[in-house]
N, C-alpha and C positions, 0 to 999 in steps of 0.2 A: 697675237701675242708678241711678234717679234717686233714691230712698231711700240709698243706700251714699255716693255720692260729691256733692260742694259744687258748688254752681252755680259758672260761671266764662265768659267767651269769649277763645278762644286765636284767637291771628291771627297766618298765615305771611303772606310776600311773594303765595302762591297762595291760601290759606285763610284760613276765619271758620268758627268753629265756636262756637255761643253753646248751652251747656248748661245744663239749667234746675235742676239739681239739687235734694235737699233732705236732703242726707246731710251725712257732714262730713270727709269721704274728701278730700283736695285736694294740689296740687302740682303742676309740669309735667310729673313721672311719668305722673301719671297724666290728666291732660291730654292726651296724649301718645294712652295706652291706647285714648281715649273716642274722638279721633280716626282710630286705626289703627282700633275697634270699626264708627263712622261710614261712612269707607273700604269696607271690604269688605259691610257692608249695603247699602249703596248700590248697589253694584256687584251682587248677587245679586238685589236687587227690580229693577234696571234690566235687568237682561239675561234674569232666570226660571231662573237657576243658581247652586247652591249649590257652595262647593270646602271643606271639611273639613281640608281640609291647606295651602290657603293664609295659615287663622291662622296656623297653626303655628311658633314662634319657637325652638321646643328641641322635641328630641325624644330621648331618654337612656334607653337598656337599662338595666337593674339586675340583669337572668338572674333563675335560676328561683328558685320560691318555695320558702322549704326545705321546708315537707313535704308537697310537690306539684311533682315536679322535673318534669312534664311543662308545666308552667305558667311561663310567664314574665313580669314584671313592667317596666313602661315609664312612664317623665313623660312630660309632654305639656304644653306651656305654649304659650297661645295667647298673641296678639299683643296680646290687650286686659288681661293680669293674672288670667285665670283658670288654671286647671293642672288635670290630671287624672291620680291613678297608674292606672292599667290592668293586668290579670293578661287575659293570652288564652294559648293553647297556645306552646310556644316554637316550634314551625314555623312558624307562622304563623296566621294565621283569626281569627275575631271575636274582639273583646271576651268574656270571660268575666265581668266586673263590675268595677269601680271606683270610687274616692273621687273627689273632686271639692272644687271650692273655690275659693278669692279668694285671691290673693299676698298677703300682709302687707306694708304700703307701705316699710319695709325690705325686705323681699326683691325688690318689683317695681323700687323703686330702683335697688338693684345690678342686677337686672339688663337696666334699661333704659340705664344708663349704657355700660355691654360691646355692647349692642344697636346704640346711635347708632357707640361709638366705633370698634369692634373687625366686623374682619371673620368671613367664613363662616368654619364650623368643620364636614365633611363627611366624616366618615368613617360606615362599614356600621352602629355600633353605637351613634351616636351624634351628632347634627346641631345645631346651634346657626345662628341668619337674622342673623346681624352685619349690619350696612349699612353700614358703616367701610371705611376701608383698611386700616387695619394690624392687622394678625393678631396671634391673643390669642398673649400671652405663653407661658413655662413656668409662671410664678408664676401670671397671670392663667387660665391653664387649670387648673390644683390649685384656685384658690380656685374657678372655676365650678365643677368636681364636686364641692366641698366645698358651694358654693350647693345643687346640685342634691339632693344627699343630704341635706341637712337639708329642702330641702321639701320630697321625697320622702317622709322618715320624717316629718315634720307631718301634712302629709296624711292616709298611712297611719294615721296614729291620730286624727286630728280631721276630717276631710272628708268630705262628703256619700256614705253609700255609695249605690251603683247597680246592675244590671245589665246584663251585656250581653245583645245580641241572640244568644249563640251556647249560653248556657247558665247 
């Protein structure tokens, strides 16, 4: 992190967060990010427990891979700007491998601004961590699955590949 993004110190009414960077990554996006990142470390060296799903700020099916209908395909955007697409079985069970990656600070933008402003968004196939009151729009929900399928398809073609644990 500290090679990617700019030194900076953000300060809430409750926080000071002073980053020593040496990247040139910067904005309150992502300020933001490094704080929500701070947050939950904190919390997992203080307590000796890790939660894998409490990053988690989106979470969006895409169904199966076309030539491998037993496999299905999922983003996974954590809280601090990183994302992951994943292929595991569509019933369910591990990871079978995936891309991985940094949001482009346009796309972590948008969609830290829908984050702060805009509420949850919880259906079976599909979850968004809004903090907001007011629920995404019709327009505002086309443009997130528009969001989402373009970093979906990034990803899939430029992102770190990996493996999962199941195969």
């Amino acid at each position: 992190m500290a090679l990617r993004f700019a030194p900076f110190e953000y300060v809430t009414a409750n926080e000071r967060v002073v980053f020593r960077g040496e990247g040139e990554i910067a904005g309150p996006a992502w300020q933001r990010a490094i704080l929500a990142w701070a947050h939950w470390t904190f919390a997992e060296v203080t307590t000796g427990h890790a939660c894998a799903a409490c990053r988690t700020v989106l979470s969006w099916e895409f169904g199966p891979v076309p030539d491998q209908l037993e496999f299905c395909t999922h983003l996974v955007v954590l809280d601090y700007g990183y994302a992951y697409v994943e292929t595991s079985l569509c019933g369910g069970g591990d990871v079978a491998g995936y891309t991985a990656g940094w949001l482009e600070t346009d796309e972590w933008g948008a969609l830290d601004a829908w984050l702060t402003d805009r509420g949850a968004l919880l259906e079976e196939d599909r979850t968004f961590a809004g903090k907001g009151t007011n629920p995404l729009t019709a327009e505002e929900l086309e443009q997130l699955e528009g969001w989402t399928s373009a970093v979906f398809t990034r990803l899939s073609e430029t992102g770190d590949v990996g493996s999962g644990q199941g195969g």
